[in-house]
C-alpha positions as CSV (number, residue, x, y, z in Angstrom):
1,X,-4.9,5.3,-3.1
2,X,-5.3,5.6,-7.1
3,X,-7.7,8.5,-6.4
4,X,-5.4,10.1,-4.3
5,X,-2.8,10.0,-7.0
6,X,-5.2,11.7,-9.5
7,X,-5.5,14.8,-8.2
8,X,-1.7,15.0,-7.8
9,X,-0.7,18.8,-9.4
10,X,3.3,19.0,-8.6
11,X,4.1,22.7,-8.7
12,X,7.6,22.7,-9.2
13,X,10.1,20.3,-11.3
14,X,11.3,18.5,-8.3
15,X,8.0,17.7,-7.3
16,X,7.0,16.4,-11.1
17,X,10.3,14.4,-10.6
18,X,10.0,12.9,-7.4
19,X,5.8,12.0,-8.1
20,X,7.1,10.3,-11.6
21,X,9.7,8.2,-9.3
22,X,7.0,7.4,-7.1
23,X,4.3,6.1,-9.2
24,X,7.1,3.6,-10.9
25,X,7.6,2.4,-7.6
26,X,3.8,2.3,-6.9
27,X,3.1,0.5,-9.4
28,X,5.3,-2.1,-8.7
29,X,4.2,-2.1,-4.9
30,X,0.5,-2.9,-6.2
31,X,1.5,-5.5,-8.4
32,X,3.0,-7.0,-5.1
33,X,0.0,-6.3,-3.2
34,X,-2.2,-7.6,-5.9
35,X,0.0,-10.7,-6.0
36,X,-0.8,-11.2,-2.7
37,X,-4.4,-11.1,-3.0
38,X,-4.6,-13.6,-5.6
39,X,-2.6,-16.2,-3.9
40,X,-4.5,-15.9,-0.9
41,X,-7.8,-15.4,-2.0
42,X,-9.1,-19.5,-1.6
43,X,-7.6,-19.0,2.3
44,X,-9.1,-19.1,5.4
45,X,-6.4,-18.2,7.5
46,X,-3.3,-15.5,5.6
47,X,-0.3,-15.1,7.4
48,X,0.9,-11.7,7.0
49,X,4.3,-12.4,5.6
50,X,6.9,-9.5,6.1
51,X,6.7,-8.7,2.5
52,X,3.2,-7.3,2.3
53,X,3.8,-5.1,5.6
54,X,7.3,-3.8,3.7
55,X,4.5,-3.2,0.8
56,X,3.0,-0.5,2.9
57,X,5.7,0.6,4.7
58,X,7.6,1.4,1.9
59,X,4.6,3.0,0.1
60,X,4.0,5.2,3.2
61,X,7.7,6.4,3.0
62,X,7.8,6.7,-0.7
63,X,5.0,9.5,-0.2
64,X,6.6,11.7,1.5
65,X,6.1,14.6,-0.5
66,X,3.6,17.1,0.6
67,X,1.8,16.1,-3.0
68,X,1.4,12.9,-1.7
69,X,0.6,13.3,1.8
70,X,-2.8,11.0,1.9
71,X,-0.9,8.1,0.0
72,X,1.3,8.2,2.8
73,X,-1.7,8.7,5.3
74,X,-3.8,5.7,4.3
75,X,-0.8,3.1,3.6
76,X,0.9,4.0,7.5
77,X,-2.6,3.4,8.5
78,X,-3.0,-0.2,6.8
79,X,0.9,-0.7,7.7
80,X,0.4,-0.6,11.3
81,X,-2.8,-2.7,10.7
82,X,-0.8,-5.3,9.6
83,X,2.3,-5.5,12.0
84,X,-0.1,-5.2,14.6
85,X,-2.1,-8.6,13.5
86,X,1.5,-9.9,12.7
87,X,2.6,-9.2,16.3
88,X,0.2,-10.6,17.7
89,X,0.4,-13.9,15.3
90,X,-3.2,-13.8,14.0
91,X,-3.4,-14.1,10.5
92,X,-5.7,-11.8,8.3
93,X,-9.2,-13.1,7.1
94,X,-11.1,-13.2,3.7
95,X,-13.0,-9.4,5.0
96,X,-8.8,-8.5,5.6
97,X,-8.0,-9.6,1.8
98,X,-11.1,-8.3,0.1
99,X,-10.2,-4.7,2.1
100,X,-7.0,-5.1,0.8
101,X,-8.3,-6.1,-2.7
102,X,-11.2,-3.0,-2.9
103,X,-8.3,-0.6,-2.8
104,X,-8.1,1.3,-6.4
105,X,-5.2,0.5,-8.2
């Protein structure tokens, strides 16, 4: 997602507005994520709490600008990943939290 962000060139001052809005609320999204990671990295078996599927979702509706149309591509992808494990109660694994972990921050 980082990468994605790095090639970010808003055209207008709206767009520089609205990215700068959205990487404050990134970064605090990541920190959550990254939170998450850590306490569950000794786990066998992580419940996927509502928080980190609101992590996504609100990432993926945060990027809703054309700008920042493949943050909002791979976060609805790991969002529905999630709720659909969380539906049907299984819990993620260590390869689920070192995926979720390898994402650039």
């Amino acid at each position: 997602m980082a990468e994605a962000a790095v090639v970010l060139t808003p055209q207008t001052e709206e767009e520089k507005a609205f990215c700068k809005i959205f990487i404050d609320e990134a970064e605090e999204l990541l920190d959550c994520i990254e939170q998450f990671v850590k306490d569950n990295r000794e786990q066998r078996h992580i419940e996927i709490t509502d928080e980190i599927v609101r992590a996504f979702h609100t990432l993926r509706g945060a990027s809703g600008s054309s700008a920042l149309a493949a943050i909002s591509e791979v976060s609805a992808t790991i969002e529905h990943s999630l709720e659909s494990l969380q539906q049907q109660d299984i819990g993620m694994n260590a390869q689920h939290l070192e995926a979720l972990a390898s994402q650039p921050h």
